[in-house]
N, C-alpha and C positions, 0 to 999 in steps of 0.2 A: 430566585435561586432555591431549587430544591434541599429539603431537609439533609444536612450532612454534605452538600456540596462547595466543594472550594472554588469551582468557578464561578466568571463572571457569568453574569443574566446573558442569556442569549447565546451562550456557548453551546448549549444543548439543542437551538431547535432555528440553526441557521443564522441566525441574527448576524452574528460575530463572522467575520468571510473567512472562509475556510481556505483557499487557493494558496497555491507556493507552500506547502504545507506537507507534503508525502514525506517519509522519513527516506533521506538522502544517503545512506549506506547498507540499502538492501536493490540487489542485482538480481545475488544468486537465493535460493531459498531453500533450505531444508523443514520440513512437518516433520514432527516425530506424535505418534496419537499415544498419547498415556494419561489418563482420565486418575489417577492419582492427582493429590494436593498438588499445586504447582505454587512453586517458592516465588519471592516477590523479584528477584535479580535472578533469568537466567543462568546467566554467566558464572553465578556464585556456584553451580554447581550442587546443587544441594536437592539431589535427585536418586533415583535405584542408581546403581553403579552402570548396568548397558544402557541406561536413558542419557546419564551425564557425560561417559562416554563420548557419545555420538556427538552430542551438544557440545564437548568440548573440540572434536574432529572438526568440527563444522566453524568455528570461533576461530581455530588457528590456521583457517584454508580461507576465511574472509565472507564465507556464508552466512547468512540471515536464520538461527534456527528459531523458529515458534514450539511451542508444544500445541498439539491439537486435542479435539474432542470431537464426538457426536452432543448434540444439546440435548442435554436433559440424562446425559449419562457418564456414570463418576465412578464404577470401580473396573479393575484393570483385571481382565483375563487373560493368568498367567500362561505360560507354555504356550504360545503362539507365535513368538518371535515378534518383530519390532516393524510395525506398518508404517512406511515411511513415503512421505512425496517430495519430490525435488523439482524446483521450476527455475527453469534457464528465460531471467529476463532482459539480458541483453541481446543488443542487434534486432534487426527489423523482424527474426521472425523465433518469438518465445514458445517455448516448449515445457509441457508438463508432464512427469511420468511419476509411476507408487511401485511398489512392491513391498513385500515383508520379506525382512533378513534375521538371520538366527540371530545376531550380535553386530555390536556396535560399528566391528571392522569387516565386515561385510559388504559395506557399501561404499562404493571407491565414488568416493568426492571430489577426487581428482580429474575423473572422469568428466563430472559436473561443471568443475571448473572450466575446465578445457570446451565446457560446448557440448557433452558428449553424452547421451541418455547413459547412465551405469547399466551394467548386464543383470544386474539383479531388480530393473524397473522396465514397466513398460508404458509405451508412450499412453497416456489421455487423450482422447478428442474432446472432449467437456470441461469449460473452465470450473475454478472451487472458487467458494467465497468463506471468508474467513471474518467472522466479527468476533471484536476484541469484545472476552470476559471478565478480564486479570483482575480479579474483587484484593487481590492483595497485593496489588500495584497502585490499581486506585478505582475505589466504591463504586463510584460512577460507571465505568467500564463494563464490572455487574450489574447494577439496578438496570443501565440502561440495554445494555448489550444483551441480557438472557431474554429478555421477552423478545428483543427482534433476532436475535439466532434460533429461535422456537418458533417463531412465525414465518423465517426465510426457509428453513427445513419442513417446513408442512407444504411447500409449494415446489422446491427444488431438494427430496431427503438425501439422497446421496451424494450433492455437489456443497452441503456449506456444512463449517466448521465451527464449534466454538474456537478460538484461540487465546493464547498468553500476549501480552504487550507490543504493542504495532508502534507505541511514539502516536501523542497527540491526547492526552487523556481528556484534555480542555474540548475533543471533537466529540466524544463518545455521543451515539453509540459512531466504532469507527469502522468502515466496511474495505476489506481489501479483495482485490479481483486479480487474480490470478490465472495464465502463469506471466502475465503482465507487470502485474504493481503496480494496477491503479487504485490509488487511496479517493476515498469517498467518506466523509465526516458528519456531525451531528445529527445522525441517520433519523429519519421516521420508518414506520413498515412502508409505507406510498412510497416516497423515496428511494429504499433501497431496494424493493420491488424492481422500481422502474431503471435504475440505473444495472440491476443484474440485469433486464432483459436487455435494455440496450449493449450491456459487454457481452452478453451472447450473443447479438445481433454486428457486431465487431464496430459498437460505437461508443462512446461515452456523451454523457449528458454536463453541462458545464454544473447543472445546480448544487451546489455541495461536493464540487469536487475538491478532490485536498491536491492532484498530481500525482504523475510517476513516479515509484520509487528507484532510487540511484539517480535520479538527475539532481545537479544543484538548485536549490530554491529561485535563485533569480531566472533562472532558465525555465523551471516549471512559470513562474509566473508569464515570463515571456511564450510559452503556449497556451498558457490561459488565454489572452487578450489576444493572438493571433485566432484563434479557433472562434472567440466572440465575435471577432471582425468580420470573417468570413463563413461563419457557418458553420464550416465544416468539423464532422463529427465522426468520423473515422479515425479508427484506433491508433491505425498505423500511418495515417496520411499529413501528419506534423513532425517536422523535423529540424532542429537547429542546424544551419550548415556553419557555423563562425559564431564569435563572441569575443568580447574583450571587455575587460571590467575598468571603468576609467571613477577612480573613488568609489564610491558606495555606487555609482551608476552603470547602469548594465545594459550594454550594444549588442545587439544580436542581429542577423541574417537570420530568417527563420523561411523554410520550405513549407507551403500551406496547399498540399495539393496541385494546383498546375501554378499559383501564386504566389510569389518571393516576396518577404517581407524586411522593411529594417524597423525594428519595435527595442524602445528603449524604456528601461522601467529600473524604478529606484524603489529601495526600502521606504515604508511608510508606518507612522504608529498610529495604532488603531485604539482609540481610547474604548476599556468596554461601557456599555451602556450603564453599569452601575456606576459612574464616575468614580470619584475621589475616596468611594466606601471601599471598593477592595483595592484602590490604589494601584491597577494593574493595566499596564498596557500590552499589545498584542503587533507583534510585526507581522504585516503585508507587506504588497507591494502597489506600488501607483504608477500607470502609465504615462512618460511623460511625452511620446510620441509613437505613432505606426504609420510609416510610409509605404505603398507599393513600389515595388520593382519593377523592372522588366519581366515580359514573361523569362518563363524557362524553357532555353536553348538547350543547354545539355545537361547532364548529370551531375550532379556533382554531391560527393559522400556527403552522408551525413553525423552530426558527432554520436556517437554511441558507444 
């Protein structure tokens, strides 16, 4: 355990499993870049009046807002209006657009919500990556997060981000892939190298993955163990069709490419590797079965 760290051994460098893990109440996304101090609670508010604005727009319409950064830069150049990016990650096919708006109510959110690029953005063809900084959320976050936001930016400068709090500070560093939400935790630079190249190659890599954001935990875990089973590593090619929660235990129908699965998986606790010294346990999940199906005959939606 590094100097000044509350987590357990092994939080930092993989040890601890990271899976079922992505934070479960981000869809939609708002970036707002303002290289000002950022407060340790969002939500508090406690920002220039067009930054909290937007933040607050974005909080009461059910959006995910982040504050952004470039790495390695910290004062805000005024008169320029408000660089903003919005990523639509629901349904099978996510979208990412920026623009800068004079002010806060410039940017229809609503738009967002509904599915809809805002007129004041234009679409991206290039995914961002977003590693969490937030030194006054929690230490960790910074010590671990600026050296690899400074190393992912000298290979990809215009596609990553520093950002404010993503949920998971026990993964840092923690790497979000965008306009998807896929969560990727106790990052090294090899690591998250390799997992940016494969989301631009439209794959994820299982090693350190934490899951989708918006889906529920037991449903992320249920594509964890579906995608280990088979392979498969395409972004878009796993898909829950059904579920029902019977106790703590979670049934799933899960679509794996041409391969229908029934995978059941329960809450587990993960004791950390420091035992009894920080007295901390950590919920995963544990496979209790993965059966194949039939193939697939026809169509059939999938939950989104």
């Amino acid at each position: 355990m590094a100097r000044g760290c509350e987590h357990p051994d092994g939080c930092h460098t993989g040890t601890v499993p990271t899976l079922a893990s992505a934070t479960v109440g981000a869809r939609l996304w708002l970036l707002v870049e303002y290289s000002g101090a950022w407060p340790s609670h969002l939500e508090n508010l406690e920002l220039p009046d067009d930054v909290a604005r937007l933040v607050e727009r974005a909080l009461e319409r059910g959006v995910r807002p982040q504050l952004i950064r470039r790495p390695g830069r910290r004062t805000r150049q005024a008169g320029q209006g408000l660089r903003v990016l919005v990523a639509y990650g629901a349904g099978p096919e996510p979208w990412l657009a920026s623009g800068v708006v004079a002010g806060p109510d410039d940017l229809d959110l609503d738009a967002l919500v509904a599915g809809v690029v805002p007129e004041s953005c234009i679409l991206e063809d290039e995914p961002v990556f977003l590693v969490c900084t937030h030194a006054k959320r929690n230490a960790c976050c910074a010590r671990i997060g600026l050296p690899l936001a400074r190393d992912l930016a000298e290979v990809w400068p215009d596609r990553v981000w520093e950002t404010s709090h993503v949920g998971g500070d026990r993964y840092a560093a923690n790497l979000v892939c965008l306009p998807h939400g896929i969560f990727y935790g106790s990052m090294s630079q090899a690591a998250a190298i390799a997992a940016a190249n494969a989301y631009r190659s439209g794959e994820i890599i299982l090693d350190r993955y934490r899951g989708r954001a918006g889906i529920p935990e037991p449903l992320q875990a249920v594509e964890h163990f579906a995608r280990a089973h088979t392979g498969e590593c395409s972004v878009g090619a796993v898909a829950v069709e059904s579920s029902r929660l019977d106790g703590d235990v979670t049934h799933a129908i899960v679509r794996c490419g041409d391969v229908r699965l029934r995978v059941v998986v329960t809450p587990s606790a993960f004791r950390a590797p420091c035992g009894t010294v920080c007295a901390e346990t950590i919920t995963t999940y544990r496979l209790v079965s993965l059966d194949r199906l039939s193939p697939v005959r026809y169509a059939t939606p999938a939950l989104t």
